[in-house]
C-alpha positions as CSV (number, residue, x, y, z in Angstrom):
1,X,-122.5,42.8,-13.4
2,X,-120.0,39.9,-13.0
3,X,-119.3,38.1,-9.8
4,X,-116.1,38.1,-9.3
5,X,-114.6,34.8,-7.9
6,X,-111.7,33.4,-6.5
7,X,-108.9,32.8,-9.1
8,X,-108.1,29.1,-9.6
9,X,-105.6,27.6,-8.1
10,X,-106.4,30.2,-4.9
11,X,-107.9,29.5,-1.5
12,X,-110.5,32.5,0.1
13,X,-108.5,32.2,4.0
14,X,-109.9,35.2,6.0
15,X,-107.6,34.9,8.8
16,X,-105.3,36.5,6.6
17,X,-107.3,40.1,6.5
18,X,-107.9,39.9,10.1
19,X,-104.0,39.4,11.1
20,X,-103.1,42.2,8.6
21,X,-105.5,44.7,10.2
22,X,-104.6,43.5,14.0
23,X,-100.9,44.2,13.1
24,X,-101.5,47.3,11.2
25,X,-103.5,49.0,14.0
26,X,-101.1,47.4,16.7
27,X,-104.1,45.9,18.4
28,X,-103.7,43.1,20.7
29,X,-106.1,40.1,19.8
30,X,-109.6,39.8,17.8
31,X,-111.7,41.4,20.8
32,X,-109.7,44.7,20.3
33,X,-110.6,44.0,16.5
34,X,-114.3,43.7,17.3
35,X,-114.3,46.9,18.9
36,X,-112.6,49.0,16.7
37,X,-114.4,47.7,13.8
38,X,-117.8,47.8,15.8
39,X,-118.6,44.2,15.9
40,X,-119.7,41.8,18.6
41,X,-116.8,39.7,18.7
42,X,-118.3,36.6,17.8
43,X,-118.4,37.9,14.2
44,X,-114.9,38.0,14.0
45,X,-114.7,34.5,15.5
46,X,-117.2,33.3,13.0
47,X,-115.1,34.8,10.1
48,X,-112.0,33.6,11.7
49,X,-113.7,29.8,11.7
50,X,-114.6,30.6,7.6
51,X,-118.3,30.1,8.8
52,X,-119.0,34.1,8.3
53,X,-117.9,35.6,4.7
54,X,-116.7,39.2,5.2
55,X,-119.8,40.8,3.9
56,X,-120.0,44.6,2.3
57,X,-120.4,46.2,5.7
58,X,-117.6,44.9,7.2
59,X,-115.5,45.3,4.2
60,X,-116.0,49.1,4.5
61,X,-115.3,49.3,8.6
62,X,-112.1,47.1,7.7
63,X,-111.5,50.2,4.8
64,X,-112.6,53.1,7.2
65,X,-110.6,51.9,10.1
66,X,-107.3,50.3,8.5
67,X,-107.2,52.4,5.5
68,X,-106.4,49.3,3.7
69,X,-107.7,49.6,-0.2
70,X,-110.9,47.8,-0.9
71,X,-108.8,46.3,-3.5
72,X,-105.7,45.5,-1.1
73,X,-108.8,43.6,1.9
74,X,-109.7,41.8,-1.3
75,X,-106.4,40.9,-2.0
76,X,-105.7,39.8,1.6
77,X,-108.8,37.7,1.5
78,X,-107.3,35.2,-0.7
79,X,-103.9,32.7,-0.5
80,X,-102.7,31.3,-3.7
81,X,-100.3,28.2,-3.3
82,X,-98.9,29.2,-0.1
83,X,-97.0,32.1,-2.0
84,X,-98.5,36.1,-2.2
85,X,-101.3,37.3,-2.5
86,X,-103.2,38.0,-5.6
87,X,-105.4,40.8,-6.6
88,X,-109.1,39.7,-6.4
């Protein structure tokens, strides 16, 4: 099976994912994040800082709890150019 990479040209920016699903669930900051998504919120922090990747596990609670696409938090995950995202 492939691994799938970021396009070229595109930059992974997961601050992007995390703003989408604060705004979507109308939650007020990352520590509301880290409990809804069952998370110490240090993880968040670290995947805010790009020194955590948003693993498989948290991929699914971001599903589960936003019901976001995988394919749409994958999307989200990646900013080409300053301009939309694109699919990953």
């Amino acid at each position: 099976m492939p691994i799938r990479r970021i396009p070229d040209g595109a930059e992974y920016d997961p601050n992007r994912v995390l703003d989408a699903i604060i705004s979507k669930l109308k939650l007020k900051n990352d520590a509301a994040l880290s409990r809804v998504l069952e998370v110490a919120p240090p993880v968040i922090s670290k995947i805010r800082h790009n020194t955590l990747p948003i693993g498989a596990t948290i991929l699914l609670r971001m599903h589960e709890e936003s019901e976001f696409s995988i394919r749409e938090l994958r999307a989200l995950m990646v900013r080409t150019d300053g301009m939309g995202a694109s699919a990953a």
